[in-house]
BABATOR-706748 format. One record per atom (N, C-alpha, C): residue in three letters; atom name; x, y, z. Coordinates in steps of 0.1 Angstrom, whole numbers. Atoms other than C-alpha are relative to their C-alpha. Example, Ala and Ser with C-alpha at 12.3 -4.5 7.8 and 13.67 -1.06 7.14 Angstrom:
BEGIN
+------+--------+-------+-------+-------+
| mido | lumlum |     u |     v |     w |
+------+--------+-------+-------+-------+
|  Ala |      N |     9 |   -12 |     0 |
|  Ala |     CA |   123 |   -45 |    78 |
|  Ala |      C |     9 |    12 |     0 |
|  Ser |      N |    -9 |   -11 |     0 |
|  Ser |     CA |   137 |   -11 |    71 |
|  Ser |      C |    -8 |    11 |     8 |
+------+--------+-------+-------+-------+
! end
This chain:
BEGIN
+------+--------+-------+-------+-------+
| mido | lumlum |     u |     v |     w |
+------+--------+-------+-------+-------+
|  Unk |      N |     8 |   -12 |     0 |
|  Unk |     CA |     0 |     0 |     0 |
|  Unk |      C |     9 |    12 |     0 |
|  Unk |      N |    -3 |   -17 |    -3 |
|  Unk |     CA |    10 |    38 |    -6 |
|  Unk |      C |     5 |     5 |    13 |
|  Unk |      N |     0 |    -7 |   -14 |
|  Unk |     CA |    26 |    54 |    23 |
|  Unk |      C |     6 |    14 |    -5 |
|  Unk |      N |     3 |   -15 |     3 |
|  Unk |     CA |    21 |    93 |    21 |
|  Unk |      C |    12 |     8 |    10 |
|  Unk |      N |   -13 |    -7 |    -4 |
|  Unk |     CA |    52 |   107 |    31 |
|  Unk |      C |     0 |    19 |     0 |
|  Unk |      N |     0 |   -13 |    -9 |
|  Unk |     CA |    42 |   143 |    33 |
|  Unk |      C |     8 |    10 |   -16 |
|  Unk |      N |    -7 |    -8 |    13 |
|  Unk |     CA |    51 |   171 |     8 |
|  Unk |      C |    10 |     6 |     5 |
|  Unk |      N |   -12 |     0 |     2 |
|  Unk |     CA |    82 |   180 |    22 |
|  Unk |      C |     9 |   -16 |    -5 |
|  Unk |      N |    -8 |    13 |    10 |
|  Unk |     CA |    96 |   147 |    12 |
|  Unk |      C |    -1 |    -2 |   -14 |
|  Unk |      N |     3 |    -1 |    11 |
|  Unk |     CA |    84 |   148 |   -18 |
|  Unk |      C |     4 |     9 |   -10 |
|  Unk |      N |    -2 |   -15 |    11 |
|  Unk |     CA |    95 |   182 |   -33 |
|  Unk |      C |    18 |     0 |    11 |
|  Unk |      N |   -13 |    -5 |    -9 |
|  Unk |     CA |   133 |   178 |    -7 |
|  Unk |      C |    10 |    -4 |   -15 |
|  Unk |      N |    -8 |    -3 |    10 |
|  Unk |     CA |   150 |   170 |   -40 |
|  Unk |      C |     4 |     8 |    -8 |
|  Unk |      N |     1 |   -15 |    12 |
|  Unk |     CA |   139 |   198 |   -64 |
|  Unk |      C |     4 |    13 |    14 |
|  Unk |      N |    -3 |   -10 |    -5 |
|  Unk |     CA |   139 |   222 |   -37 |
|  Unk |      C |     4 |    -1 |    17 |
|  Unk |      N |    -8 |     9 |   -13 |
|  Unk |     CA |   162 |   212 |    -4 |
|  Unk |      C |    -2 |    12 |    10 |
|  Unk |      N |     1 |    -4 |   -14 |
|  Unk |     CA |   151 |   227 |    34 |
|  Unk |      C |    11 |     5 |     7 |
|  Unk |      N |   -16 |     1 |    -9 |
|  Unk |     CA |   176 |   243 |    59 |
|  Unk |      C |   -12 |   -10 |     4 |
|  Unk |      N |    -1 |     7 |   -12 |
|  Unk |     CA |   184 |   215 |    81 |
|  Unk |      C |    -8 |     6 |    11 |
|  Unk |      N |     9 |    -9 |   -14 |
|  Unk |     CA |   160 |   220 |   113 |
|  Unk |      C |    13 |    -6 |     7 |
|  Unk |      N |    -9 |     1 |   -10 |
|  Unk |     CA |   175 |   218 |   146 |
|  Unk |      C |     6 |   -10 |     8 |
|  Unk |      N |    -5 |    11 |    -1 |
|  Unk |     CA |   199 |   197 |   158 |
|  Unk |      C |     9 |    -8 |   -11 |
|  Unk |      N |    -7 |     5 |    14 |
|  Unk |     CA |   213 |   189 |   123 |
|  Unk |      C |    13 |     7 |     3 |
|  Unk |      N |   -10 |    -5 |     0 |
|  Unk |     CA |   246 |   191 |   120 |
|  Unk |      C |     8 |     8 |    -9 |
|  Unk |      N |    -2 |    -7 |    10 |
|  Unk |     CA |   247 |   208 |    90 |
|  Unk |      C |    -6 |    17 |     5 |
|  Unk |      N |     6 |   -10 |     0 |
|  Unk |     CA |   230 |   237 |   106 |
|  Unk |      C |     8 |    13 |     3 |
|  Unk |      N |   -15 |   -13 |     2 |
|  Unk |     CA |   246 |   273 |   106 |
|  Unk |      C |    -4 |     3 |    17 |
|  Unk |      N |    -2 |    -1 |   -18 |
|  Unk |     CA |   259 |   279 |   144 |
|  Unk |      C |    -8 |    16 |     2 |
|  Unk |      N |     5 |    -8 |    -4 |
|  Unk |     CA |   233 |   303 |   157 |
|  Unk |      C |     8 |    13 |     7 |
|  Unk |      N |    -7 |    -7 |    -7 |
|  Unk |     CA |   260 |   323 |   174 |
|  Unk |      C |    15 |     3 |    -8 |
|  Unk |      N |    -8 |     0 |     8 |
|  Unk |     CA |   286 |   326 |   142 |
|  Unk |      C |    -2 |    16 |     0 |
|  Unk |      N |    -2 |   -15 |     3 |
|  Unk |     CA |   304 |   363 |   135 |
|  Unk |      C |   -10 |     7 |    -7 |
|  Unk |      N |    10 |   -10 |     4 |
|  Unk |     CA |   280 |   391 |   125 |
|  Unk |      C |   -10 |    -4 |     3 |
|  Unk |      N |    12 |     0 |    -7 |
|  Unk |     CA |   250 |   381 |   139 |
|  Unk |      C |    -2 |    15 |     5 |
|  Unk |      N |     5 |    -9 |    -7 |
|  Unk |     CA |   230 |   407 |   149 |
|  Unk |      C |    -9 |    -2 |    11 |
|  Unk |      N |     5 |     5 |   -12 |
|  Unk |     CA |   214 |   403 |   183 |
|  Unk |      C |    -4 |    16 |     7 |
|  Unk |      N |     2 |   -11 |    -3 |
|  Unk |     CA |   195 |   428 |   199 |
|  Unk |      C |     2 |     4 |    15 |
|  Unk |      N |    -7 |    -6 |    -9 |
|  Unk |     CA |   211 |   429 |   232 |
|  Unk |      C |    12 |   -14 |     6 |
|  Unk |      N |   -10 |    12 |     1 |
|  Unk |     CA |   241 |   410 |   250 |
|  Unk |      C |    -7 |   -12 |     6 |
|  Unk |      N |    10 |    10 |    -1 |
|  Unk |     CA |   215 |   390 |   268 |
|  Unk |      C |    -3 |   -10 |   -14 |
|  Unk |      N |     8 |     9 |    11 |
|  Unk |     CA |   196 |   377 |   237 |
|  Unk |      C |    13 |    -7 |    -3 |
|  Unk |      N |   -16 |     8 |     5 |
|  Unk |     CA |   238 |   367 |   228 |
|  Unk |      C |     1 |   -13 |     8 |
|  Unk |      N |    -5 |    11 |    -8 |
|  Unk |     CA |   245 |   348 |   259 |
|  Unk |      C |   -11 |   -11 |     2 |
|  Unk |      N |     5 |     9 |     0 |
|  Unk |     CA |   214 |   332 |   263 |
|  Unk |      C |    -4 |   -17 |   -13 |
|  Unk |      N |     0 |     9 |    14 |
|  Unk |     CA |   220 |   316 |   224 |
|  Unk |      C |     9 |    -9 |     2 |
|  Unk |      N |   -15 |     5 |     0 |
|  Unk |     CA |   252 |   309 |   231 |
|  Unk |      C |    -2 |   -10 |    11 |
|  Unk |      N |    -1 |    10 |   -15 |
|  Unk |     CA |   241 |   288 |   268 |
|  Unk |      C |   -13 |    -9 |    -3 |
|  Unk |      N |    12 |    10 |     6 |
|  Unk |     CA |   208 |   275 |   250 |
|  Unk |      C |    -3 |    -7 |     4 |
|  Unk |      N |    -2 |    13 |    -3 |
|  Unk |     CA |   191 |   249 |   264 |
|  Unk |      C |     1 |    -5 |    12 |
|  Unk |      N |     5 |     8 |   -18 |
|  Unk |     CA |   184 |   231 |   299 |
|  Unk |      C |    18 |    -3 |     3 |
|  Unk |      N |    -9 |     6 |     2 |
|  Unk |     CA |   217 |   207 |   289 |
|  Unk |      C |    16 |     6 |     3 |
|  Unk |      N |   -14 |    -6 |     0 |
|  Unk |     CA |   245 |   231 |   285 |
|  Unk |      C |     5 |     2 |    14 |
|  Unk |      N |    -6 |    -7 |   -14 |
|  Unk |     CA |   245 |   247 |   317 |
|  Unk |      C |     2 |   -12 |     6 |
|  Unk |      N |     0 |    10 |   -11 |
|  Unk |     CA |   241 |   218 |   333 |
|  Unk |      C |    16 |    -7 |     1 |
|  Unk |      N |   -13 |     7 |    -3 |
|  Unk |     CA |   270 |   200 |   318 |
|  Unk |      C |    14 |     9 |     4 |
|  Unk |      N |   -15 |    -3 |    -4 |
|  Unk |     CA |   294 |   230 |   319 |
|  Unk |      C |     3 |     5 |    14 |
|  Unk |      N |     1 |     5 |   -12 |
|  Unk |     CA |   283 |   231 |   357 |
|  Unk |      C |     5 |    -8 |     6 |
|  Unk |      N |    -6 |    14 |    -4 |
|  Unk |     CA |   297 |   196 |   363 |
|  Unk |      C |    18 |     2 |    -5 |
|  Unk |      N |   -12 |     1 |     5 |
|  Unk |     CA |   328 |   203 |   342 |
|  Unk |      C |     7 |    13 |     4 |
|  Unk |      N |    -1 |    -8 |   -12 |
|  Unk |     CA |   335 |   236 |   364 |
|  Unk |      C |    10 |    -3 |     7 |
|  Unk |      N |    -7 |     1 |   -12 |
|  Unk |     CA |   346 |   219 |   393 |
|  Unk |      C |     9 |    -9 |    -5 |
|  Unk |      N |   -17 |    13 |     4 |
|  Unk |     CA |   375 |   194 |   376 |
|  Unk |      C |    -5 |    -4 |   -18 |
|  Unk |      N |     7 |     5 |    16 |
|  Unk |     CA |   374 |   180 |   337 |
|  Unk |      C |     0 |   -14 |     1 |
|  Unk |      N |     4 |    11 |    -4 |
|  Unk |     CA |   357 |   151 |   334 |
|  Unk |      C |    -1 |    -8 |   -12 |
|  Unk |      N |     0 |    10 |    10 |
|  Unk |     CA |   358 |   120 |   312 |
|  Unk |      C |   -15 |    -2 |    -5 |
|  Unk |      N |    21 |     3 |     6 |
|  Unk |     CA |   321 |   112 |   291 |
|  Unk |      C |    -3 |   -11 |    11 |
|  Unk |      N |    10 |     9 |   -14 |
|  Unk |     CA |   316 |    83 |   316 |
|  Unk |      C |    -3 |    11 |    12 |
|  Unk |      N |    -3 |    -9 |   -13 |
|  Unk |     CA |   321 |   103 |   345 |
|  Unk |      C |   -17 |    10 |    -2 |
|  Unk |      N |     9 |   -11 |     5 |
|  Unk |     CA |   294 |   133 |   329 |
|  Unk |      C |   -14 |   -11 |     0 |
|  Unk |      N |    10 |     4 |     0 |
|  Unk |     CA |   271 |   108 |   321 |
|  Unk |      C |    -2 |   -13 |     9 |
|  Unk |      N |    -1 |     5 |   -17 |
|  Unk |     CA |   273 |    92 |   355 |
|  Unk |      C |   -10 |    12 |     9 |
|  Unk |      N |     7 |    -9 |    -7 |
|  Unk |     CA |   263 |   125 |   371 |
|  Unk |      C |   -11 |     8 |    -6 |
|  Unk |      N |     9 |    -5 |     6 |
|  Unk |     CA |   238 |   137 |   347 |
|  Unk |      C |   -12 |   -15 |    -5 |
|  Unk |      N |     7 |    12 |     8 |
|  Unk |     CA |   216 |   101 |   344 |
|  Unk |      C |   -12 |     7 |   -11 |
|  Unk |      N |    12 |    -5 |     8 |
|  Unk |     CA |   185 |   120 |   330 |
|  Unk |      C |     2 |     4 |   -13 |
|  Unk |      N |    -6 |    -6 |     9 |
|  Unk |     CA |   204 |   130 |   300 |
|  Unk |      C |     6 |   -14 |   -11 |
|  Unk |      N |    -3 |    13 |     9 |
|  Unk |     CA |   205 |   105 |   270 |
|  Unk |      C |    13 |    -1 |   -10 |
|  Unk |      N |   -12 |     5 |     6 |
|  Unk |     CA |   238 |    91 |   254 |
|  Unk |      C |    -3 |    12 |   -10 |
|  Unk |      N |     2 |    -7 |    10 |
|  Unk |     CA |   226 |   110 |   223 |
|  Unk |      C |     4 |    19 |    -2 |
|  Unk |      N |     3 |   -12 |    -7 |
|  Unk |     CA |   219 |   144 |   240 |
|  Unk |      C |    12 |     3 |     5 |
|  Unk |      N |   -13 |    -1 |    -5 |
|  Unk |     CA |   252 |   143 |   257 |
|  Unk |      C |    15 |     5 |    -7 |
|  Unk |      N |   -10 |    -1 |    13 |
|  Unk |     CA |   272 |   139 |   227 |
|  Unk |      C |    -4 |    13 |    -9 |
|  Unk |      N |     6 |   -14 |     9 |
|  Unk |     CA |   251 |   166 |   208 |
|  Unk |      C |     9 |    16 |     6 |
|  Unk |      N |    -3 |   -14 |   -11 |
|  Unk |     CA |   258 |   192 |   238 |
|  Unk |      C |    14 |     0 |    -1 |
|  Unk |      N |   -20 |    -3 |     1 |
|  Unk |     CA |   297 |   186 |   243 |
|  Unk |      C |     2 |     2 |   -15 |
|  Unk |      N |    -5 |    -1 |    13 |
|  Unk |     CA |   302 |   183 |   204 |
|  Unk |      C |    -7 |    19 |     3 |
|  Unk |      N |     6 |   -13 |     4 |
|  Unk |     CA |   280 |   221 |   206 |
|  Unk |      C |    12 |     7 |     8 |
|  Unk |      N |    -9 |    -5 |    -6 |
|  Unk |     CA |   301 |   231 |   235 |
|  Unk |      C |    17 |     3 |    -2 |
|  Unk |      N |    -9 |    -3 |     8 |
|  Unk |     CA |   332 |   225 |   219 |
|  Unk |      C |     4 |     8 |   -10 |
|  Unk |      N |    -4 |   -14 |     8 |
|  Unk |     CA |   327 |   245 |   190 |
|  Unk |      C |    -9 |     9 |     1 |
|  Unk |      N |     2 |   -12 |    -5 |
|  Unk |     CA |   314 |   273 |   208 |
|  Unk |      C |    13 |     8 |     5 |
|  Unk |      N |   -12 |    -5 |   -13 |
|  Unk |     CA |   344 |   271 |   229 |
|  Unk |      C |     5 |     3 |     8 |
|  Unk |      N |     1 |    -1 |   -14 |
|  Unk |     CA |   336 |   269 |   262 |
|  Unk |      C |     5 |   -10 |     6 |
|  Unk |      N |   -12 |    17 |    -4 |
|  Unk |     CA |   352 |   230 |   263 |
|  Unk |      C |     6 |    -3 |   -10 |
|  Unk |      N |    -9 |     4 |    12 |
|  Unk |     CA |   379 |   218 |   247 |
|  Unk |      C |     3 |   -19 |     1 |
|  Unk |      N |    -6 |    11 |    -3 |
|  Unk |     CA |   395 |   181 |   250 |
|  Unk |      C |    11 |    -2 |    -1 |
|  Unk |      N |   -12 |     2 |    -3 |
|  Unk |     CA |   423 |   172 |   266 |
|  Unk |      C |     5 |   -18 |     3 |
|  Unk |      N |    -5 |    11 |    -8 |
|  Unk |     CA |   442 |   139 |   274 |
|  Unk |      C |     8 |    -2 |     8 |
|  Unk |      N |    -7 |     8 |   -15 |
|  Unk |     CA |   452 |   129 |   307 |
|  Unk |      C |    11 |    -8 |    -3 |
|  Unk |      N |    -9 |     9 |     4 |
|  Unk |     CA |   481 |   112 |   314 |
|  Unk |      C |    -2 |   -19 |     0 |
|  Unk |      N |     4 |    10 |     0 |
|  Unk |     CA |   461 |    81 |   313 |
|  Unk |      C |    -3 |    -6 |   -12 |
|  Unk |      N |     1 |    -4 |    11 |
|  Unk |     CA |   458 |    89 |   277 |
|  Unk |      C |   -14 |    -1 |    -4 |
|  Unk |      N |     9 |    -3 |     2 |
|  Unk |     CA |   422 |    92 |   280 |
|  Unk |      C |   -10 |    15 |    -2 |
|  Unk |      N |     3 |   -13 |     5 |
|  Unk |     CA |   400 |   121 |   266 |
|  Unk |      C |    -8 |     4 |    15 |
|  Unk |      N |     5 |    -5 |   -13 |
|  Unk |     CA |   388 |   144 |   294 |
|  Unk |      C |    -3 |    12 |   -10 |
|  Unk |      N |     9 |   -14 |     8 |
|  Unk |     CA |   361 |   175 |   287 |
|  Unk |      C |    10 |     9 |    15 |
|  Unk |      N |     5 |   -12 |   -10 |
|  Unk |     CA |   372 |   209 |   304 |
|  Unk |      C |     3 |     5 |    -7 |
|  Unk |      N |     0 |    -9 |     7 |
|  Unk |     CA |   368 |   242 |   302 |
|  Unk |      C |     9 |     9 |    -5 |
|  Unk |      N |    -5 |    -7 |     7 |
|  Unk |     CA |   382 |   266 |   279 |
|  Unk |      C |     1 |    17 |    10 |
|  Unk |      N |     3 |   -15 |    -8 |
|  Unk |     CA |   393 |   303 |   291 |
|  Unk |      C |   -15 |     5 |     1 |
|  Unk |      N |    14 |    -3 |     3 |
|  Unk |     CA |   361 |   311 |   277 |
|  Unk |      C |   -10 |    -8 |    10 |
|  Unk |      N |     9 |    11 |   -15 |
|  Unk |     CA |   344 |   282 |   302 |
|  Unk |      C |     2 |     6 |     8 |
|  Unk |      N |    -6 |    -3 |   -18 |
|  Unk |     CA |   363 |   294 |   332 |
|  Unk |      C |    -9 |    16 |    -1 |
|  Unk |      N |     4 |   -17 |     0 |
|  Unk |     CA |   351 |   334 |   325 |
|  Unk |      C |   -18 |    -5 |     4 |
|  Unk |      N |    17 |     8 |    -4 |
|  Unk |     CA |   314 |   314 |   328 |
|  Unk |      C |    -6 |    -4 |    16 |
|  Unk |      N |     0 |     0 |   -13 |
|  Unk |     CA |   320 |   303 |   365 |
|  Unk |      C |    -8 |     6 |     8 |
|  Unk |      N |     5 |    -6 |    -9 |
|  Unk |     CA |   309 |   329 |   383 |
|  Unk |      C |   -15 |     3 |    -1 |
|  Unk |      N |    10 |     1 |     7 |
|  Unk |     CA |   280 |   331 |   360 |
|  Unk |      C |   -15 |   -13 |     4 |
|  Unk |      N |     4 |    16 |    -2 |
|  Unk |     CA |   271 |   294 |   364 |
|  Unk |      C |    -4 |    -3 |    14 |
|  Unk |      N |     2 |    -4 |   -15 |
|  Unk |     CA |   273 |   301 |   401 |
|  Unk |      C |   -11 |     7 |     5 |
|  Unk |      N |    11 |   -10 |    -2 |
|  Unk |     CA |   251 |   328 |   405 |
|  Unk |      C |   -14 |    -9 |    -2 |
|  Unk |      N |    14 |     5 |     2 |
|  Unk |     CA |   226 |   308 |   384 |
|  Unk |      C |    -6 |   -13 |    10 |
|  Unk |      N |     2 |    12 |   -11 |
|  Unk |     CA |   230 |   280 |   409 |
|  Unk |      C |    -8 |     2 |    13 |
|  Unk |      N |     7 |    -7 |   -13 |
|  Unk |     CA |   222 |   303 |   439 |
|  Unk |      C |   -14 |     5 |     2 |
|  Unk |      N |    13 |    -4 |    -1 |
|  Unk |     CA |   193 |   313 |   426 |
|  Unk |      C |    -9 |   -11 |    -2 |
|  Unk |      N |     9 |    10 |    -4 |
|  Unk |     CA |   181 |   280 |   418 |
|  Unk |      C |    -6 |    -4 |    14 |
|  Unk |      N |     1 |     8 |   -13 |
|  Unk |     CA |   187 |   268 |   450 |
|  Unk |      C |    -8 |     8 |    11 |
|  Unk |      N |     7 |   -10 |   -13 |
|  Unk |     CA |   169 |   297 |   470 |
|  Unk |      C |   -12 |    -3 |    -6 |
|  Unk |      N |    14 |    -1 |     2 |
|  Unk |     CA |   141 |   302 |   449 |
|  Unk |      C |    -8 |   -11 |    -3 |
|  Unk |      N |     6 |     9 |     1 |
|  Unk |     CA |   135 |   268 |   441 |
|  Unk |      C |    -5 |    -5 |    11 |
|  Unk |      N |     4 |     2 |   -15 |
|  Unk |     CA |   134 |   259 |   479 |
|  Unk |      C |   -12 |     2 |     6 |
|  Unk |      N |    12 |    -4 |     1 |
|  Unk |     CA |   107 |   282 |   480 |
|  Unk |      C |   -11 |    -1 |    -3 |
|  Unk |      N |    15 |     5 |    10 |
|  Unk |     CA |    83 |   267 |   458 |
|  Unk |      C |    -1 |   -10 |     4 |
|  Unk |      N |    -4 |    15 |     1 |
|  Unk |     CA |    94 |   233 |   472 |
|  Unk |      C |     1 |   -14 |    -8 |
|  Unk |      N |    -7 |     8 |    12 |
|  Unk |     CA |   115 |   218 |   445 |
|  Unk |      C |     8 |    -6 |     4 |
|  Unk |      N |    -6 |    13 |    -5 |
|  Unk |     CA |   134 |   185 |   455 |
|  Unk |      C |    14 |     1 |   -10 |
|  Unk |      N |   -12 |     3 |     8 |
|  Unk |     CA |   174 |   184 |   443 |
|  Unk |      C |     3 |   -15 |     2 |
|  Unk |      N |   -11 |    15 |    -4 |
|  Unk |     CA |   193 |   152 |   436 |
|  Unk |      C |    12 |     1 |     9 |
|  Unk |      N |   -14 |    -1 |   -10 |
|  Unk |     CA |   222 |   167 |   454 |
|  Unk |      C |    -8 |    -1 |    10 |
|  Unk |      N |     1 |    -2 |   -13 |
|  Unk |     CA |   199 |   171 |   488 |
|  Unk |      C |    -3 |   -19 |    -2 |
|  Unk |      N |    -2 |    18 |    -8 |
|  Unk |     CA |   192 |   126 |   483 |
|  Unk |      C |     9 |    -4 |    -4 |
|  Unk |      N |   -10 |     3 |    -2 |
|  Unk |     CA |   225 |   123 |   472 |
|  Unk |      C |     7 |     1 |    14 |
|  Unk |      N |    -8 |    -4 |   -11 |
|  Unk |     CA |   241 |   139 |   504 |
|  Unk |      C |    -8 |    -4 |     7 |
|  Unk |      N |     9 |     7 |    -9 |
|  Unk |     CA |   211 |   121 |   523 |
|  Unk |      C |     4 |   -14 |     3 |
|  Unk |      N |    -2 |    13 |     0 |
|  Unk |     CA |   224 |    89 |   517 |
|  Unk |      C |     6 |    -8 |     4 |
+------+--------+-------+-------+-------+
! end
């Protein structure tokens, strides 16, 4: 039987789509001359995303191997992991380095470290105002345990 694949499929050869999001072919939202209408709208392109902060939060305090990352981020799928570091890398907020174990380790870039205080801040406010609404962290049943 016919399966109806949809009129972008059908017209993607004569006339080819940008890539949607997540493709890797897609043009880096945060590439030279953009115009952006303040440095906000910049940074929040450039930090996009639940995932980012989170991982360059973890990679902060020491650089960490992909096991390691996706040890302390379970909720976060192999896929999604790999997406975000490969994004974070060429942003150039992580780089990769090998240990003398000659294994690859993520940390951050000057550009990462200048983030810190940033990353911090946004942590403190999680942690207050979330409290307040009474929102449950994994760090309070980890350190329960």
């Amino acid at each position: 039987m016919f399966r109806r694949r949809g009129w972008r499929h059908a017209f993607a050869a004569e006339f080819p789509f940008p890539p949607g999001p997540g493709s890797r072919y897609q043009v880096r939202m945060t590439q030279r001359g953009r115009l952006y209408g303040c440095p906000v709208e910049f940074a929040l392109d450039a930090l996009g995303g639940k995932w980012k902060t989170v991982i360059l939060a973890r990679i902060k305090e020491q650089s960490m191997r992909y096991s390691d990352l996706r040890r302390m981020i379970p909720s976060l799928s192999d896929k999604m992991l790999t997406q975000r570091l490969a994004d974070l890398v060429e942003i150039g907020f992580v780089m990769i380095e090998t240990g003398a174990d000659e294994k690859a380790r993520y940390a951050l870039t000057d550009h990462g470290r200048n983030l810190a205080t940033t990353l911090q801040a946004l942590y403190d406010w999680g942690d207050a105002h979330g409290r307040t609404v009474g929102v449950r962290f994994r760090t309070d049943i980890e350190t329960s345990a």
